[in-house]
C-alpha positions in Angstrom: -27.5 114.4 22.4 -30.4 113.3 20.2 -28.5 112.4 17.2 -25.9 110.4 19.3 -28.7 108.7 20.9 -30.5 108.4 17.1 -27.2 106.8 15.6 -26.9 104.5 18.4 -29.9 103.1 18.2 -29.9 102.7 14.2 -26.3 100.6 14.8 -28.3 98.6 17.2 -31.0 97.9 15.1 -28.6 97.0 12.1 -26.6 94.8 14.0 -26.8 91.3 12.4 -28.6 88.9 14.0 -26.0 86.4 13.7 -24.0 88.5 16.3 -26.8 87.9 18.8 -25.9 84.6 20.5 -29.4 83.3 21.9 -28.6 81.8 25.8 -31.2 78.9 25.5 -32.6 78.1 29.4 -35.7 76.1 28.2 -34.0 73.4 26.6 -36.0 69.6 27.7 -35.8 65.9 26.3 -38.5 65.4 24.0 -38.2 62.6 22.4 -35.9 59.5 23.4 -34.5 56.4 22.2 -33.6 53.4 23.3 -33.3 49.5 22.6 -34.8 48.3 26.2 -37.2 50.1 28.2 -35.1 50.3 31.6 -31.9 51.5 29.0 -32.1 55.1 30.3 -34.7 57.8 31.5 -35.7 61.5 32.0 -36.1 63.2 34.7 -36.0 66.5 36.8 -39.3 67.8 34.2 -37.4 66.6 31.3 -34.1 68.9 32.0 -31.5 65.0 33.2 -30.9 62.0 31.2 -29.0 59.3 33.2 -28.5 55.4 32.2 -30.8 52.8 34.3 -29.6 49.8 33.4 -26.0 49.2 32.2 -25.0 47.1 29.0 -27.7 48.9 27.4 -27.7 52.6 25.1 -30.3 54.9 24.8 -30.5 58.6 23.7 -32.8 61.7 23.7 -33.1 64.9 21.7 -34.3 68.6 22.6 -37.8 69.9 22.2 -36.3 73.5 20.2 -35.7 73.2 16.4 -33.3 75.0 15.3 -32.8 76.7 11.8 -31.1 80.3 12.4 -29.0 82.7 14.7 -27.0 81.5 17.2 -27.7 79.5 20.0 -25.9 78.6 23.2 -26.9 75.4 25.5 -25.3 74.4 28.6 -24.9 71.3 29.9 -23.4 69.5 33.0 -21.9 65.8 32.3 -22.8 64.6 36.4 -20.7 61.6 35.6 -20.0 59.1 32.9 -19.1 59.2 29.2 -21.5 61.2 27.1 -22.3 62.1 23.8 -22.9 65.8 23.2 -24.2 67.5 19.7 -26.8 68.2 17.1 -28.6 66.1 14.6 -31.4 66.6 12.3 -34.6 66.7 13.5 -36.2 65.1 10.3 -33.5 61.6 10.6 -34.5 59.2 13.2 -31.8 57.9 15.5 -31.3 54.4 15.1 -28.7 52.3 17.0 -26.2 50.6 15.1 -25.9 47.0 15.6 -22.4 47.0 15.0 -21.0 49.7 17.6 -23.1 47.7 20.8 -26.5 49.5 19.6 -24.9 53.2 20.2 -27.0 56.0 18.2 -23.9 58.3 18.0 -23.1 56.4 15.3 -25.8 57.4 12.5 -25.9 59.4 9.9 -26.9 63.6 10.7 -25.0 63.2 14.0 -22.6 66.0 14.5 -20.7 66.7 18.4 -18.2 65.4 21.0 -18.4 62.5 23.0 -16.3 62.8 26.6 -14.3 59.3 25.6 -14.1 59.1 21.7 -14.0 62.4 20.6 -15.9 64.2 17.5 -18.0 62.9 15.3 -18.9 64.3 12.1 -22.0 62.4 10.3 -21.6 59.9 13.2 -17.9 59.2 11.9 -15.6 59.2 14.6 -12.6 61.2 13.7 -11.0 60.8 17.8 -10.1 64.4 18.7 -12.0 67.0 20.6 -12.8 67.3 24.0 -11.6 65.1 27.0 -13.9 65.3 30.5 -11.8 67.4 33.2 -12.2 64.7 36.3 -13.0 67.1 38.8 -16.2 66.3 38.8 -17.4 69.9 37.4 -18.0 69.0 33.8 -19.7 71.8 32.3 -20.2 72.5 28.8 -20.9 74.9 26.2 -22.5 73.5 23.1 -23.5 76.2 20.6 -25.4 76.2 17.3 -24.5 78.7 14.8 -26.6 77.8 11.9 -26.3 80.6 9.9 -22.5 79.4 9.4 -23.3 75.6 10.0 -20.9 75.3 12.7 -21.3 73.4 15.9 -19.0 74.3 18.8 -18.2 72.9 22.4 -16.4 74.5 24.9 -15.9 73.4 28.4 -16.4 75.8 30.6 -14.6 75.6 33.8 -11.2 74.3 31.7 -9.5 75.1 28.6 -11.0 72.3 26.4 -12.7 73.9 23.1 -13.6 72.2 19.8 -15.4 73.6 16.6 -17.1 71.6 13.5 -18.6 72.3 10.0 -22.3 70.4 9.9 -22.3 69.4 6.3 -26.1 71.0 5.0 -26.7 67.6 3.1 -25.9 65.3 6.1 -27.7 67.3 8.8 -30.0 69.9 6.8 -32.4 72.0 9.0 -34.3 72.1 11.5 -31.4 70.9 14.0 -32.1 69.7 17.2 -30.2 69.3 20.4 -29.0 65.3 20.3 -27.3 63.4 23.6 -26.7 59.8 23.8 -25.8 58.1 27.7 -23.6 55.2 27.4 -24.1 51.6 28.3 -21.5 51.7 31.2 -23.5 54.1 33.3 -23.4 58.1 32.5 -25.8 61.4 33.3 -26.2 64.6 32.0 -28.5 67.5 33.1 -29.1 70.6 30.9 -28.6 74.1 33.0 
């Protein structure tokens, strides 16, 4: 009937936006750092990043700022140890001399790396996620910044993980952050 139809549709419209998880399929590498020019590179139109030369870091972050709602990125670890997670857009990554030049390692960096573990304001705390070998590594990173939470779950396994982003380490606009590591890694955003 009309009303049902009516009342439906006023639920739907009052339905938080927080409850809306927004699938993100345009995600690219915007902007990336690294301490050598052959360290690592982009490629595939800005959707891969993959070491070129190893002994050397490098890391890139997303072209989306994000400051509200929910938002879901996936990502497929082709091989390698990785770093997956958010930083602030407004803090430059810069590699720390004392952990082999690594940019995981700075303050504003919140996620999972697929050797270490989770970092929280680039503090290693060694629990989280652990890659599932198979060679199907895919991943679920999503942003919920209207609860300031970052979570990961790997989606062809049973490996899930959930953090708090501090609003004074990491305050908005976030922005997608992966680092490759210096023994040879690649990643590719789906």
């Amino acid at each position: 009937t009309t009303g049902n139809k009516q009342s439906q549709m006023a639920s739907n419209i009052m339905t938080p936006e927080s409850n809306v998880v927004h699938v993100v399929l345009d995600e690219k590498f915007q902007d990336i750092y690294k301490t050598n020019e052959d360290a690592i590179r982009v490629i595939d139109d800005g959707r891969t990043c993959e070491t070129v030369k190893r002994g050397l870091c490098g890391c890139a972050t997303g072209k989306h700022s994000y400051t509200s709602g929910l938002h879901s990125v996936r990502i497929k670890v082709n091989y390698g140890d990785v770093f997956l997670g958010i930083r602030s857009r407004n803090v430059i990554p810069v590699p720390d001399e004392f952990a082999w030049s690594a940019y995981h390692g700075t303050p504003s960096t919140y996620g999972w790396s697929t050797y270490v573990g989770r970092r929280c304001n680039g503090i290693p705390t060694f629990s989280g996620i652990e890659p599932n070998g198979n060679g199907s590594n895919i991943y679920v990173l999503t942003l919920n910044c209207d609860e300031r939470r970052l979570s990961i779950v790997h989606e062809n396994g049973t490996e899930q993980d959930e953090i708090e982003v501090h609003p004074l380490n990491a305050p908005f606009p976030w922005c997608l952050f992966v680092q490759v590591s210096k023994s040879g890694s690649s990643l590719t955003l789906l």
